[in-house]
Structures are given as C-alpha cells and as structure tokens.
C-alpha positions in Angstrom: -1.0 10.1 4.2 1.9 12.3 4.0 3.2 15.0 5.8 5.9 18.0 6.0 6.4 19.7 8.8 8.3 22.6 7.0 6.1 23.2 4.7 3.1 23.0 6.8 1.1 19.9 4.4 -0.7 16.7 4.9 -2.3 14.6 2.4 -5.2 12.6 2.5 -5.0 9.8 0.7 -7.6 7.7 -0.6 -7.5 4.6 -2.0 -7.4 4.4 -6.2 -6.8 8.3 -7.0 -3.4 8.2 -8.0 -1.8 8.3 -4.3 0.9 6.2 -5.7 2.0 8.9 -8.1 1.6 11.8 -5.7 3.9 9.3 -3.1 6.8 8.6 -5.7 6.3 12.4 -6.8 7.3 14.2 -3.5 10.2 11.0 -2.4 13.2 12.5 -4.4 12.1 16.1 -2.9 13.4 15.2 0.4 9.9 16.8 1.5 8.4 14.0 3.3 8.4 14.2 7.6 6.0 11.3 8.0 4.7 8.7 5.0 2.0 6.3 6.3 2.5 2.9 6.5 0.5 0.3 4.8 -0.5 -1.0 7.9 -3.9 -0.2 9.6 -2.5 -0.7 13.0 0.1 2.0 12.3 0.2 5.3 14.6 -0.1 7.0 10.8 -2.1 4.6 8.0 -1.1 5.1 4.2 -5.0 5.6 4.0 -5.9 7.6 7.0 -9.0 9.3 7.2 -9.0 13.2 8.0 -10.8 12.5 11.5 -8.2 10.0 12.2 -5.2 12.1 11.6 -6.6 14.9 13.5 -7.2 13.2 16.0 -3.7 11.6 16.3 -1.9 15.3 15.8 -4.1 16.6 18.3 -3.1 14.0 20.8 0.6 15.2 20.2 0.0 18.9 20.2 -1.8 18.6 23.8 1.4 16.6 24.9 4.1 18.4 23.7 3.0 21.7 22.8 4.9 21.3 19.6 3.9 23.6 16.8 4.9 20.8 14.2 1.2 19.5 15.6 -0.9 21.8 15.2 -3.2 20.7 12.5 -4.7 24.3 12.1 -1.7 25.6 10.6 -1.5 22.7 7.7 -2.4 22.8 4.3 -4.1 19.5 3.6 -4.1 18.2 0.1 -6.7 15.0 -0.9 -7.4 13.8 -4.6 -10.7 12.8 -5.3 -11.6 10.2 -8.8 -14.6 9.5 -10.5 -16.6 6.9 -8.3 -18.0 4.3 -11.2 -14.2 4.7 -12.9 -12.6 4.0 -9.0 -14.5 1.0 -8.3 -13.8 -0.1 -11.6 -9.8 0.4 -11.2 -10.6 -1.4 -7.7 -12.3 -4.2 -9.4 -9.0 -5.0 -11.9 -6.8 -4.3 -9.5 -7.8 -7.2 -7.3 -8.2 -9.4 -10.3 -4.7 -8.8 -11.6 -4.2 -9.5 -8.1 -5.5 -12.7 -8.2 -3.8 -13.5 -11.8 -0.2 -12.9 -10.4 -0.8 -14.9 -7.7 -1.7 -18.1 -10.1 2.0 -17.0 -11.8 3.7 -16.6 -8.4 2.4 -20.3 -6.9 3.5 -21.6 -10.6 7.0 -20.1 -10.0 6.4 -17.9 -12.9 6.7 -14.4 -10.7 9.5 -14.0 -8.9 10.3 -11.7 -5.9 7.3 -11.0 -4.0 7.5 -9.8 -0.4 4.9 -10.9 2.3 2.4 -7.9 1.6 2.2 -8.7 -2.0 1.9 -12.8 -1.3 -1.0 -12.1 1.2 -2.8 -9.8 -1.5 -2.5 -12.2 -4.1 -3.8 -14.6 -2.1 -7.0 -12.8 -0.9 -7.6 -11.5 -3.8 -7.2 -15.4 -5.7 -9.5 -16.3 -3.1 -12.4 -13.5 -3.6 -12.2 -14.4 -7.5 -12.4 -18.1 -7.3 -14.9 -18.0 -4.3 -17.9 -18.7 -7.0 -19.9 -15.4 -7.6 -20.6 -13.7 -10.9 -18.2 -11.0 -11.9 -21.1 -8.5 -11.2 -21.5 -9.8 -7.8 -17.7 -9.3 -6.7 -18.0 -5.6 -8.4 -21.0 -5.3 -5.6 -19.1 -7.0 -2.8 -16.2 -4.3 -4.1 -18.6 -1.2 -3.8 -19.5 -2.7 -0.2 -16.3 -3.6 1.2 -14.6 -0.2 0.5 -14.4 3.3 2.0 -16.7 5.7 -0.1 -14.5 9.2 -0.8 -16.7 11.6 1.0 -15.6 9.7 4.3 -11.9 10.6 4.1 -12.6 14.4 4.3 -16.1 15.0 4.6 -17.8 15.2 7.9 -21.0 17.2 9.7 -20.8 17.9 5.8 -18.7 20.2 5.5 -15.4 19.4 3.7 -12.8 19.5 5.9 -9.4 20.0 3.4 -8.2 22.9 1.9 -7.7 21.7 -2.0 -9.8 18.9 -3.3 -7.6 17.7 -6.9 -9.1 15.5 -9.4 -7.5 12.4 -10.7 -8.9 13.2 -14.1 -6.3 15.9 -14.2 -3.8 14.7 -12.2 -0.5 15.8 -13.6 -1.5 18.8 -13.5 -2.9 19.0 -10.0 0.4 17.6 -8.6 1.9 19.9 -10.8 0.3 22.7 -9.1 0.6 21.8 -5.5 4.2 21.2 -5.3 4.5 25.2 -7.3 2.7 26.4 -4.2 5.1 25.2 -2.2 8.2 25.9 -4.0 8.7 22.5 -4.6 11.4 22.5 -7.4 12.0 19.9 -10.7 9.0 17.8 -9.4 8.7 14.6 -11.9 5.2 13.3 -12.2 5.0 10.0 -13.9 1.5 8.0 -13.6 3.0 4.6 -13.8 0.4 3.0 -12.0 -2.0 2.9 -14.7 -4.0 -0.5 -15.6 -4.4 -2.7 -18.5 -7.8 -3.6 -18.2 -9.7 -6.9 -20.1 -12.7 -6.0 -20.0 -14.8 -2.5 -20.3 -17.1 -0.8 -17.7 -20.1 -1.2 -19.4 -19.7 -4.8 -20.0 -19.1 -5.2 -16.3 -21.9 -2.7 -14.9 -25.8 -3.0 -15.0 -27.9 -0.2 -13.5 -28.2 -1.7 -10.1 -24.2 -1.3 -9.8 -24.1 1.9 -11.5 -27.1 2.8 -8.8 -25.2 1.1 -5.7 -22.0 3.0 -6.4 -23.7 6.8 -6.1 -25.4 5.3 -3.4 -22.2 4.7 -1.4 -21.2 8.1 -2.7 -23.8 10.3 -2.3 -21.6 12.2 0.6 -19.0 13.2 -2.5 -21.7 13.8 -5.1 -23.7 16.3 -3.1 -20.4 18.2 -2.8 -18.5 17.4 -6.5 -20.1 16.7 -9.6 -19.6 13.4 -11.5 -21.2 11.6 -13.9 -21.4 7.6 -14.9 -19.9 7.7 -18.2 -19.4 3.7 -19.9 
C-alpha cells in the first residue's frame, strides 16, 4: 500500500497487477508518506487488505485525533488483472524464482539480498517437490489471496477507482492527472518472459477453480478466460 497524506490517497495493492510499476511511478514524485513493507508483520503490509488498513488508520485517528487518519477523507486507488492471466504471471513468477535460485547456489547470480535468497528457495522447493505442473498451478490458485478480498466486503466495493492492469499505463496515467501529479514516468518493467503458454498449462478444472476463487470480483467486474 501506499499513501499521501497531502494529497489525501491510499493504494490497495494486490499482488500481480502491476503494483511494482505504480510503486516506482509515484518514488521520484516525492508523493509517498507511507510505502508498505514487504513484511506481513509490518504496522503497514506492501499487500494490505482494505479492512486491514482501515482498521490500522482508525486505530490512529481515535488516538490522536489527527486528520492525516481519517480514512473518510482518502481517495483509495486499487488495480485489478484478469484472474486466469494473474495466476498465470503467479505461476512463472515462482518458477523463474526457482530457476534463479539453481543459478545463484551455482554462483552464477550474483547479489541477492536475504528476501530474494529465501524466495528462491521456497519457490526451488515448491517446483522440485514432485507434482505435475498443473498441480502447482492449483496449489497456486489455493495458496493466494483472490482480488475481491482486498476491497470487496458485505459486497460492496469499498475503493473509490478500480484500474485495470490491461490498461495500465493509462490508468496510472490518469490518477496521478487527478492529483496534479506532474512528469509522471510509467515504465512496466516488470513484465515476464514466459516458456510456456496458458492453454498448455490450464485444463478446464483450473480454468473452473480460478473463477471459483474469484467469484467475489466477477460478480462485480467482467472478465473472461481467454488462452
């Protein structure tokens, strides 16, 4: 998540819908008041869910009275990504993840900090642990936060723009324009290389197990499995 108390914003930022960019767009703005940490144990999480940060600013508000914590008066900001094409980025990311790793241990990779050694390693282990490539895409689907429950909640949706990764530039674009954001460079650097396709990876049971989990976001947004 990210916040600015003088422009009254928060983000909500989910895992695999371009929260990287939208991070490295608003650093050289000098905008940023708090930028989660990639630490669930943090007062603020990189990936904290709406309930969670509310519940966190309201703490503050009822102990100082501070204005800068009232969450009423925020404009909160959340990108939102196709869910077969997320899992899928989820899916390669942890596999390249696991590649890396095999280069770092061979001393082929140089200067990885702890976070990255302990990813690599997890992820070496989830790709070596014997299942079928469509079984770890299933354990993926199960293991991670659906969309709907970083923002959606008695279901209603609880943020006051809801971008979409497939137009992402433009999105960003458009929020920092609102807030008067000038020279505001979006680059989406974070974009994978992939090996193999979506359809060779997915059978109907995944593509069904994936708008399960999602069926909070899909009664809300409209998406469609495209391989």
């Amino acid at each position: 998540m990210i916040t600015s108390y003088k422009h009254k914003f928060l983000t909500v930022d989910i895992p695999k819908t371009g929260t990287r960019t939208l991070r490295e767009t608003l650093a050289p703005l000098k905008v940023i008041s708090i930028l989660g940490e990639p630490n669930t144990q943090a007062e603020f999480y990189q990936h904290d869910k709406l309930s969670r940060i509310k519940k966190t600013f309201d703490i503050k508000f009822k102990q100082t009275n501070d204005p800068i914590w009232n969450i009423d008066k925020y404009y909160i900001f959340t990108i939102i990504r196709n869910p077969w094409s997320r899992y899928f980025s989820f899916f390669n990311y942890f596999k390249s993840a696991s590649e890396n790793y095999e280069k770092f241990l061979s001393g082929n990779l140089q200067g990885w900090n702890e976070a990255q050694i302990h990813q690599g390693k997890s992820s070496h282990d989830f790709f070596n642990s014997g299942l079928s490539e469509k079984d770890l895409m299933k354990r993926i689907v199960k293991n991670n936060d659906d969309q709907g429950s970083f923002f959606i909640y008695n279901d209603n949706i609880h943020a006051t723009h809801v971008a979409r990764f497939e137009n992402l530039k433009n999105e960003i674009l458009d929020f920092c324009n609102l807030f008067f954001l000038e020279n505001p460079i979006v680059t989406h650097g974070n974009k994978g290389e992939y090996s193999i396709k979506m359809n060779e990876l997915y059978d109907q049971e995944i593509v069904d197990l994936i708008a399960q989990r999602e069926k909070v976001l899909l009664n809300h947004y409209s998406f469609d499995y495209e391989s």
